[in-house]
C-alpha positions as CSV (number, residue, x, y, z in Angstrom):
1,X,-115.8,61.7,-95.4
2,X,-114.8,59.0,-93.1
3,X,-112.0,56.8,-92.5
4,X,-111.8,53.0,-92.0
5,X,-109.4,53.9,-89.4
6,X,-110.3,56.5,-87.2
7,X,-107.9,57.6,-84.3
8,X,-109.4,55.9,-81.3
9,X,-110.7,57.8,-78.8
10,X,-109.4,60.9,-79.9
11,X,-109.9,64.3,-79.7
12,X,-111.1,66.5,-82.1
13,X,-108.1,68.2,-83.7
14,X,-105.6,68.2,-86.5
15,X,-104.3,64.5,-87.6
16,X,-101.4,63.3,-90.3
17,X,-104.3,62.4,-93.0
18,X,-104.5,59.0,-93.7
19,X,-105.4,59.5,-97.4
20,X,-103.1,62.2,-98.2
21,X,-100.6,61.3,-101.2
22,X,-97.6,63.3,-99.9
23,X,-96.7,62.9,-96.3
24,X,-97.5,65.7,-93.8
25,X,-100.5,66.8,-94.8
26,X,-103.0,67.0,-91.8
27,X,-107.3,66.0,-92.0
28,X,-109.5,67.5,-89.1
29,X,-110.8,65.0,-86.8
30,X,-114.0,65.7,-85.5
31,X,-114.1,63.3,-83.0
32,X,-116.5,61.0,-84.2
33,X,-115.2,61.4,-88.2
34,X,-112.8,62.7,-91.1
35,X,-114.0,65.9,-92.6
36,X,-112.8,67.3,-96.2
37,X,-111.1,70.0,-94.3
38,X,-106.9,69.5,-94.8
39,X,-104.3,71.8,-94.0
40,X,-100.5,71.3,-95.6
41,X,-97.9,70.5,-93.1
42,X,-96.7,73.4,-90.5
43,X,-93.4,74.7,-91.2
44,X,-91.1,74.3,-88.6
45,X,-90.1,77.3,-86.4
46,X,-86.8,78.2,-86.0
47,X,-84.9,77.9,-83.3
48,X,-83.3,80.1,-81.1
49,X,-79.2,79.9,-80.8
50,X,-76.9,82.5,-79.3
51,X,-74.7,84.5,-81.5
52,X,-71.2,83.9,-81.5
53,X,-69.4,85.4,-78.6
54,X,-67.2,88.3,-80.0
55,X,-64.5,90.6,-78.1
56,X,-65.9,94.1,-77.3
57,X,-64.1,96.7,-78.6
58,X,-61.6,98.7,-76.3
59,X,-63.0,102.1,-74.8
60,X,-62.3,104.5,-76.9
61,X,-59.3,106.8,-75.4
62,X,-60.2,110.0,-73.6
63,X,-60.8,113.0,-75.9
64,X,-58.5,116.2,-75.2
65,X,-60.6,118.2,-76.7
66,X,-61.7,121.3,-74.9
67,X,-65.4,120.8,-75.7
68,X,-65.5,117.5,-74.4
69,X,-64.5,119.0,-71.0
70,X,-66.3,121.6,-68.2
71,X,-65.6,125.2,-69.0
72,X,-64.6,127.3,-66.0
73,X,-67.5,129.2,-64.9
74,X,-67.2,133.0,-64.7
75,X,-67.8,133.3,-61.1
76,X,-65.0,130.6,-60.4
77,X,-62.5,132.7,-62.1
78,X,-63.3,135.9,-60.8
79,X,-63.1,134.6,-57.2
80,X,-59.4,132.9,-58.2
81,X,-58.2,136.6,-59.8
82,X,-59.4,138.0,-56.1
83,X,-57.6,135.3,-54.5
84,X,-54.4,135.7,-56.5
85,X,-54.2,139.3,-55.7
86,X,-54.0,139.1,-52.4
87,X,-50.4,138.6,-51.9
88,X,-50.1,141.5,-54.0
89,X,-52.2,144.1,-51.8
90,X,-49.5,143.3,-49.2
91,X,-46.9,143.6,-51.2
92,X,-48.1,146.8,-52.5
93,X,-48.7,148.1,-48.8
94,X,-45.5,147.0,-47.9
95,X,-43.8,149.5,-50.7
96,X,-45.9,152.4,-50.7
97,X,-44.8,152.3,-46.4
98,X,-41.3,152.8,-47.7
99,X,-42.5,156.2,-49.1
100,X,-44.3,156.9,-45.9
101,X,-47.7,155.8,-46.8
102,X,-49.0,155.0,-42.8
103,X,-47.5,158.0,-41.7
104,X,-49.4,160.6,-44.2
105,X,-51.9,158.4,-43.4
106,X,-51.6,159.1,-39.2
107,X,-51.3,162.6,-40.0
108,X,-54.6,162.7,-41.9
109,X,-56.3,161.1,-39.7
110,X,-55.1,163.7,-37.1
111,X,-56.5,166.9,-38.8
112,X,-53.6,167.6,-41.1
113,X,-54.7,169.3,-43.7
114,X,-51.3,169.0,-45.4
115,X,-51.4,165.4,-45.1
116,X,-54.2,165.2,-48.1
117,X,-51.9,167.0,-50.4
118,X,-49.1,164.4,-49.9
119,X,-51.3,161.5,-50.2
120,X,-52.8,163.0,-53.7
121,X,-48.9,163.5,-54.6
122,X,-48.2,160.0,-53.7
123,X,-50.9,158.7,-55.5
124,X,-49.9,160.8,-58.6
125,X,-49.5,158.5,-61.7
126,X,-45.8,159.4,-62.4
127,X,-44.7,159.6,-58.4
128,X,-41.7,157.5,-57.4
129,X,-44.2,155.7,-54.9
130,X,-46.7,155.1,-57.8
131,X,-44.3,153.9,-60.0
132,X,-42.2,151.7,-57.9
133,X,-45.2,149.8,-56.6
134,X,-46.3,149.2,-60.1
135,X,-42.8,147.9,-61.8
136,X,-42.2,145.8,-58.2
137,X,-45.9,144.6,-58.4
138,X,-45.3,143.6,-62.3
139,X,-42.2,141.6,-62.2
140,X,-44.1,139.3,-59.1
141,X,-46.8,138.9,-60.7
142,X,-45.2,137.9,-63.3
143,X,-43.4,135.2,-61.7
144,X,-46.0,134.6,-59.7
145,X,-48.3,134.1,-62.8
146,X,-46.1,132.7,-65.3
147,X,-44.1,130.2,-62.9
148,X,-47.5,128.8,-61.3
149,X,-49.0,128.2,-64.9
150,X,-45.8,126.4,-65.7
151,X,-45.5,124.4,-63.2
152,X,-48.9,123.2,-62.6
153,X,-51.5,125.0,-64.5
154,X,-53.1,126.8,-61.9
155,X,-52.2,129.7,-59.4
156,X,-53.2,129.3,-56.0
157,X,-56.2,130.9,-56.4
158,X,-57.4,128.3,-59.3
159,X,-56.4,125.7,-57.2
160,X,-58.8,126.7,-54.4
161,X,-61.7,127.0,-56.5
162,X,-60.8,124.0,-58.8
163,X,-60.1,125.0,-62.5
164,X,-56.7,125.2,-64.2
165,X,-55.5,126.3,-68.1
166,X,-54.3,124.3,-70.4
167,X,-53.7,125.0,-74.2
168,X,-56.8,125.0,-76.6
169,X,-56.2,122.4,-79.0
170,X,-54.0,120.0,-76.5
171,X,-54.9,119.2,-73.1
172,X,-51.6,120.2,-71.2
173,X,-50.1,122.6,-69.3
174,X,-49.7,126.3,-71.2
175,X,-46.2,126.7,-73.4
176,X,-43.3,129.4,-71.9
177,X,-44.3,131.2,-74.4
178,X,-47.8,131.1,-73.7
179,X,-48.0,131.8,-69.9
180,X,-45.8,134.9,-70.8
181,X,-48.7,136.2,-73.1
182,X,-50.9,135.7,-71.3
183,X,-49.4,137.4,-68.3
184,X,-48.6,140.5,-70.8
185,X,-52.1,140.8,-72.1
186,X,-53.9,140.2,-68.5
187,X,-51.9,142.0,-66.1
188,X,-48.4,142.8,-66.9
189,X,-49.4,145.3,-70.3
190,X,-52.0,147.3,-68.7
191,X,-50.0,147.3,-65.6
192,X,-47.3,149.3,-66.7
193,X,-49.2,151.6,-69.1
194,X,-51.2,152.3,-65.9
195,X,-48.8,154.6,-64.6
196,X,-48.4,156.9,-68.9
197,X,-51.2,159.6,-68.5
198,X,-53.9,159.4,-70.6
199,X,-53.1,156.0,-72.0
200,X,-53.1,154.7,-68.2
201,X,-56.7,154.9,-69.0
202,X,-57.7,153.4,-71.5
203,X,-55.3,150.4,-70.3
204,X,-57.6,150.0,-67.2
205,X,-60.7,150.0,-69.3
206,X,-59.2,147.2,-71.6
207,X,-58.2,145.0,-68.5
208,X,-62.4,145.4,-67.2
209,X,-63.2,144.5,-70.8
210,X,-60.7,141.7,-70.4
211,X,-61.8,140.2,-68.0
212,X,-65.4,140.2,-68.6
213,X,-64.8,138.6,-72.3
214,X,-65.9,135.2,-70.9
215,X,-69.1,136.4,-70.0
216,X,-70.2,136.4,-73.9
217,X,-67.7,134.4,-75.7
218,X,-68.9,130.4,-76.4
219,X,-66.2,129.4,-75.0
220,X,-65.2,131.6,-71.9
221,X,-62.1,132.6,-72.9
222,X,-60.9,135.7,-71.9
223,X,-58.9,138.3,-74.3
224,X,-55.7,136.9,-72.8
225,X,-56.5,133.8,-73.1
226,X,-57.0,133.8,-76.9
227,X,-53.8,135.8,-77.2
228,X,-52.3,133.1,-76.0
229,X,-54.2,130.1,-77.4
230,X,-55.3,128.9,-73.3
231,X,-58.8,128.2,-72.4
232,X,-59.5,127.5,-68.2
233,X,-61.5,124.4,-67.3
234,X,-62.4,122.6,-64.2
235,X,-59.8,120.7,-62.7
236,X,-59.8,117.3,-62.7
């Protein structure tokens, strides 16, 4: 098939058709002639357009929850228990040499035999010495404890090695009510029941259990922490 009109020097390649009823449709061009082959007009592609510009949304606001923040690791809050009981270890030494602690101790350490039987007597759990360096150790640790966690969270020791306790299900510093528990269950308790025969025991053997708890529970709380709804993380 040819056409009276051929494109003029031309190409081969796709033409409007000049015998095509409807507009658009295209012949092939061969270069030299039409040929019977016709294709219908090519649809038009779209075009590209950016999308409307549109406000991001605000960050969402920081989640309190405990699982959203890093758990205190075990070995960080072993190392702030050793911390926090040094002040204590002097204070203890410093009451125990008001019963004559250094001086039984000189006289052991020169030979007297009678020195050993007066340190065991000392040492006794219902001794004056014993229990006036337990009840004077109690109430400063408990204002050591509680007043530290009141104010600010942490003790000393937590604040060397970076974690701090806050309440379980609201990130903020632990309640009167809780630091008190807390103190009870972890130190003050066990403390006192240290010096009662029998029952001193198995209140040493709770505080070990104590404070090992955070070695298998999911979150690393300690007995006396879920006593007293707390839970330790790192500090900010």
């Amino acid at each position: 098939m040819t056409s009276s009109q051929p494109p003029v020097s031309q190409p081969p390649g796709w033409y409007p058709d000049p015998y095509a009823a409807a507009p658009g449709v295209e012949r092939w061009w061969d270069g030299a002639n039409w040929i019977a082959q016709t294709r219908d007009p090519v649809p038009a592609q779209p075009t590209w357009s950016p999308a409307p510009w549109q406000t991001p949304p605000a960050p969402a606001a920081a989640s309190t929850d405990a699982s959203q923040q890093q758990l205190a690791g075990f070995g960080s809050r072993a190392l702030a228990y050793l911390i926090d009981l040094i002040p204590f270890v002097v204070l203890a030494a410093i009451v125990l040499g008001q019963f004559g602690y250094f001086e039984i101790v000189d006289r052991l350490a020169a030979g007297d035999d009678a020195a050993l039987a007066d340190l065991e007597a000392m040492a006794s759990a219902g001794s004056a010495a014993s229990v006036t360096t337990v009840v004077v150790g109690a109430i400063a640790y408990f204002l050591y404890n509680v007043g530290f966690h009141r104010w600010k969270g942490q003790t000393p020791g937590k604040m060397l090695v970076g974690i701090r306790v806050r309440m379980a299900d609201d990130d903020r510093r632990p309640t009167g009510r809780a630091a008190v528990i807390r103190w009870a269950v972890q130190q003050g308790g066990p403390q006192l029941l240290s010096t009662v025969p029998i029952i001193g025991l198995f209140a040493s053997i709770f505080t070990v259990v104590d404070h090992v708890w955070p070695l298998f529970d999911a979150e690393r709380r300690a007995l006396h922490d879920k006593a007293a709804g707390t839970i330790v993380v790192r500090a900010r």
